[in-house]
C-alpha positions as CSV (number, residue, x, y, z in Angstrom):
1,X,97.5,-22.6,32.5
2,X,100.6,-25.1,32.3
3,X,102.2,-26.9,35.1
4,X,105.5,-25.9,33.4
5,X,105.6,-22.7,33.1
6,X,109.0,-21.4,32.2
7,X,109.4,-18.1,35.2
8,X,112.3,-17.7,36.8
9,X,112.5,-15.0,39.5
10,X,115.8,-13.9,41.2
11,X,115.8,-13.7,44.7
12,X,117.5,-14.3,48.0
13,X,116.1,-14.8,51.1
14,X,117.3,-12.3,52.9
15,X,115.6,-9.3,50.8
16,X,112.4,-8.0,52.3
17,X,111.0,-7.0,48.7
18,X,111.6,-10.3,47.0
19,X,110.1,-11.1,50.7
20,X,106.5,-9.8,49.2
21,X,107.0,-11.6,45.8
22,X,107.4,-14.9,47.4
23,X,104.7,-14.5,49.9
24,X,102.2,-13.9,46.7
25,X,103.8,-17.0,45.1
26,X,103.2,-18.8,48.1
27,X,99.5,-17.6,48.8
28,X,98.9,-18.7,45.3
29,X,100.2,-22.0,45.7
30,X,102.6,-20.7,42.2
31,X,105.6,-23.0,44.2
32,X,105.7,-25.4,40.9
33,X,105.0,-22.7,38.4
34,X,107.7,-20.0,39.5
35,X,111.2,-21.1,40.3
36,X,113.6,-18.7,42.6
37,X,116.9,-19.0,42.0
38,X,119.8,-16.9,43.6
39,X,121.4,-13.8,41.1
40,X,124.6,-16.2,41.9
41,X,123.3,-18.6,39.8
42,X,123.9,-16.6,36.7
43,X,127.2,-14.5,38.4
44,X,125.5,-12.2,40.8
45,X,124.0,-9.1,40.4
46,X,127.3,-7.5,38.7
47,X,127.8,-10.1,36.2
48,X,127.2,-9.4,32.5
49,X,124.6,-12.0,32.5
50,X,122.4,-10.7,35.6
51,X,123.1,-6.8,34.0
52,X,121.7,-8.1,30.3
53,X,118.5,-8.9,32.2
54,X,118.5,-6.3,34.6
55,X,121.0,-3.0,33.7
56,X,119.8,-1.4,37.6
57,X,121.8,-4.8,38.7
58,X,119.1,-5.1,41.3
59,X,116.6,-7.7,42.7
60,X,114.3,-8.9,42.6
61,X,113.9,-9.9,39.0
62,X,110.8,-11.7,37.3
63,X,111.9,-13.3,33.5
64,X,108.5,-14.8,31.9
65,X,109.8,-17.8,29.4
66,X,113.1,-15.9,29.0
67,X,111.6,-12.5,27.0
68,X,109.5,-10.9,29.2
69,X,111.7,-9.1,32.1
70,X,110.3,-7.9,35.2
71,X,112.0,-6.1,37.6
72,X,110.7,-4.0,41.1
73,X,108.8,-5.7,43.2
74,X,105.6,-4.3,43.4
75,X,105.2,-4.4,40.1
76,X,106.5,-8.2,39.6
77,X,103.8,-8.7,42.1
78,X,101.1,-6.7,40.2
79,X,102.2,-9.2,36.8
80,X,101.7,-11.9,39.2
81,X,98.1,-11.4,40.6
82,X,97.3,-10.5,36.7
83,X,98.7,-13.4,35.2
84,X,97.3,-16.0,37.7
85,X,94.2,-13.8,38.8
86,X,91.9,-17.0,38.8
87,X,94.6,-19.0,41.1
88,X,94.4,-18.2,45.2
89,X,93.4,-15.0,46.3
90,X,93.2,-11.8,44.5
91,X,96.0,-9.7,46.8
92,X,93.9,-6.5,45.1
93,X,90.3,-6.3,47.0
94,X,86.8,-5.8,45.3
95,X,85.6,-3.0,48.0
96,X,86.8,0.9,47.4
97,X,87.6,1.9,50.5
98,X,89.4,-1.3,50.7
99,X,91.1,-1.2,47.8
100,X,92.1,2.6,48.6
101,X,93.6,1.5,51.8
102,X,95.5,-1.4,50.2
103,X,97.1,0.7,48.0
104,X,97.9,3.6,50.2
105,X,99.8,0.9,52.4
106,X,101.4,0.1,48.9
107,X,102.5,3.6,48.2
108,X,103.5,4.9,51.6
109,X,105.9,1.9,52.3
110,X,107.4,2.2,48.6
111,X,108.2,6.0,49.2
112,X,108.7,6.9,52.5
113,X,110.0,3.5,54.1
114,X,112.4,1.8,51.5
115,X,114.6,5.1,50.5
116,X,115.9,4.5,54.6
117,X,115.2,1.1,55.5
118,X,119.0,0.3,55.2
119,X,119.9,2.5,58.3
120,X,119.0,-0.4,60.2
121,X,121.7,-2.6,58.7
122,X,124.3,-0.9,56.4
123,X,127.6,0.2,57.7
124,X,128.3,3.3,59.5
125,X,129.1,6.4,56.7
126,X,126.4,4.7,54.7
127,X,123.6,7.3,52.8
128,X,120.3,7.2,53.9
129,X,118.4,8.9,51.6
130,X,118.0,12.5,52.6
131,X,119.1,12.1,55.9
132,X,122.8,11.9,54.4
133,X,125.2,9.7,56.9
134,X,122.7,10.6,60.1
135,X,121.5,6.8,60.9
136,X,119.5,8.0,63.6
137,X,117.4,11.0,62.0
138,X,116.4,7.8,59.4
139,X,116.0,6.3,62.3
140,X,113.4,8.1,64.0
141,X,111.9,9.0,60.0
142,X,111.2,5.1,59.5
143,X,109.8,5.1,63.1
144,X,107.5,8.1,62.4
145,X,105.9,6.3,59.1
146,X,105.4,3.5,60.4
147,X,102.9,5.6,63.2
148,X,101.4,7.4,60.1
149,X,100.4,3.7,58.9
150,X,99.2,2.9,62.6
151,X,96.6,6.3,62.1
152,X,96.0,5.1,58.7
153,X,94.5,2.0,59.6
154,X,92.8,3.7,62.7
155,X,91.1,6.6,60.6
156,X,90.2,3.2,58.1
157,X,89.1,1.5,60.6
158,X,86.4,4.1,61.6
159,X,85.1,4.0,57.5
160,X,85.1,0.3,57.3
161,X,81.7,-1.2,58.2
162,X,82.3,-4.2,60.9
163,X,81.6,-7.0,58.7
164,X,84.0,-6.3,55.9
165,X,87.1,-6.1,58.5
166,X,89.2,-9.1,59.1
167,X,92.7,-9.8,60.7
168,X,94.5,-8.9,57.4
169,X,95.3,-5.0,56.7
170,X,92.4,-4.7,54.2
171,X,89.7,-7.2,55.6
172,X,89.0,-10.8,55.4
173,X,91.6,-11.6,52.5
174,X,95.5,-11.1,52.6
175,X,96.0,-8.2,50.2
176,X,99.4,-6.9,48.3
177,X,99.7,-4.3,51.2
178,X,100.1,-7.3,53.8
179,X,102.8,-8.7,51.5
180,X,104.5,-5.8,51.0
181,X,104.9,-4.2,55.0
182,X,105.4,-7.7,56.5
183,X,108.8,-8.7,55.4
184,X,109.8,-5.1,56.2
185,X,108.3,-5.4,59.6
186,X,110.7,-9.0,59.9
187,X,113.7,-6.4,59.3
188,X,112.2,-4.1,62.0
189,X,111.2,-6.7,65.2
190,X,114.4,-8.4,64.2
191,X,116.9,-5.4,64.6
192,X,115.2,-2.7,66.3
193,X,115.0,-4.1,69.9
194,X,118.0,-6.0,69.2
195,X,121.1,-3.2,68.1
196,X,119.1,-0.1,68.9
197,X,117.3,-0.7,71.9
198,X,114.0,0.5,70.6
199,X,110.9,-1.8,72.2
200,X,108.4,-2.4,69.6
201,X,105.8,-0.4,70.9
202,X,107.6,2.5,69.7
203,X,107.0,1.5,66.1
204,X,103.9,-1.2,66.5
205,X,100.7,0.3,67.6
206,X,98.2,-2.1,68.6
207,X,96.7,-2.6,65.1
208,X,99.6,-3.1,63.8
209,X,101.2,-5.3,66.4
210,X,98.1,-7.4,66.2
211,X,98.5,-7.8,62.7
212,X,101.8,-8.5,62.6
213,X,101.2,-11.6,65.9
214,X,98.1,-13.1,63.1
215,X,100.6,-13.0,60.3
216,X,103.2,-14.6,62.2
217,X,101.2,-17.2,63.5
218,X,98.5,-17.7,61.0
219,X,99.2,-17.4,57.3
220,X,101.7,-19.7,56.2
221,X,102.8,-17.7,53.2
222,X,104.1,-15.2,55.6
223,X,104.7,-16.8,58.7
224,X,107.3,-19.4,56.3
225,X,108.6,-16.4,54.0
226,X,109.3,-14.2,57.4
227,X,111.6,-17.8,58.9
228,X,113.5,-17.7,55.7
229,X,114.4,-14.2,56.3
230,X,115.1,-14.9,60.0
231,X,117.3,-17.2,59.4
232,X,118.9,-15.3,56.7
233,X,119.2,-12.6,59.5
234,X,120.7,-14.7,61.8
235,X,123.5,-15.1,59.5
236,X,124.1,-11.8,59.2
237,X,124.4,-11.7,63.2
238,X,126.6,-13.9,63.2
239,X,129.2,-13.0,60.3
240,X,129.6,-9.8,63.0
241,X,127.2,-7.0,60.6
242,X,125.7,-5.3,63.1
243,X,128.9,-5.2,65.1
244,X,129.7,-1.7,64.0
245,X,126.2,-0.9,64.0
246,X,126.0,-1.7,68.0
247,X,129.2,0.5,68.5
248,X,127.9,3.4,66.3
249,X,124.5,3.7,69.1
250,X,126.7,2.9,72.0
251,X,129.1,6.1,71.1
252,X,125.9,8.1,70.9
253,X,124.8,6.4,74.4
């Protein structure tokens, strides 16, 4: 494989699904193969040029030597672990019930968590989903799914025989559902306790918060990917984003 290859993907720190894209670059040691450049560097995600590559005006956004054009995240990921599957780890393990678990992770983050992450930082008369303008039904929706994946991994746990688990979600290896629900979880720890008063053990079991303390601490990829976003984050503190946020829960107070 060359040194040079010519793969662009659009990103900004902030966004928790480019968030799992550059964690699997960064596992994979892809740092001098895949270059990530801000939307801003062609105009933004509204500009003619970003829309040519990308009509949904969205990121993240994989382009492969300038004709092949990748967009969503999980599946710029899956191109990812295909293209440089003899390069790092895997992200996609060899053991069924393993694998099953991985991609459950996958799927129930995808559809029931993204569709109302945003009610934890968009303005006030925002849409969440099916929960219309009602930040705090999301709210307690986001909260709930994240306990379903606390049971999941429970009800795995009990199926997995004790030497094929590990600190990771899905055993000894980091897997795709790692870098998929640990950025999110940088969005949760980061705003949760901070503009809605919510400790973490209402939305960390002890699996999970365990998890989340080895990836923070352990694994580079993550624990670098998930600074980037907290600084990012801290930005957004400080430009005053949240400020209508905090006054929307204290009204409800």
């Amino acid at each position: 494989m060359s040194m040079v290859d010519n793969i662009v993907l659009y990103d900004v720190p902030v966004s928790n699904h480019g968030a799992r894209v550059r964690i699997v670059i960064k596992s994979k040691n892809l740092g001098d193969r895949i270059k990530i450049k801000s939307p801003q560097e062609i105009g933004g995600l509204k500009s003619p040029e970003y829309l040519r590559l990308n009509p949904q005006g969205k990121m993240p956004l994989l382009v492969d030597n300038e004709d092949i054009i990748i967009p969503e995240s999980d599946t710029i990921c899956r191109y990812i672990i295909d293209k440089y599957a003899s390069t790092g780890p895997s992200f996609i393990p060899q053991d069924l019930l393993l694998r099953s678990l991985n991609e459950q992770i996958c799927r129930l983050h995808d559809i029931y968590i993204t569709p109302i992450q945003a009610c934890m930082y968009r303005a006030p008369g925002s849409v969440f989903s099916s929960f219309g303008t009602n930040r705090f039904a999301a709210l307690d929706e986001l909260k709930k799914q994240l306990v379903n994946t606390e049971q999941l991994l429970a009800h795995f746990d009990k199926l997995i025989s004790r030497n094929k688990k590990g600190n990771f979600l899905c055993g000894e290896e980091i897997s795709l559902a790692d870098a998929t629900l640990y950025p999110t979880m940088v969005f949760c720890t980061f705003m949760l306790p901070q503009f809605f008063n919510c400790k973490e053990s209402e939305f960390m079991g002890p699996r999970l918060q365990e998890w989340w303390n080895f990836m923070s601490q352990e694994v580079s990829a993550s624990r670098e990917v998930g600074q980037e976003m907290m600084e990012a984050l801290e930005g957004w503190k400080s430009s005053g984003r949240f400020q209508p946020i905090v006054s929307e829960v204290q009204q409800r107070q």
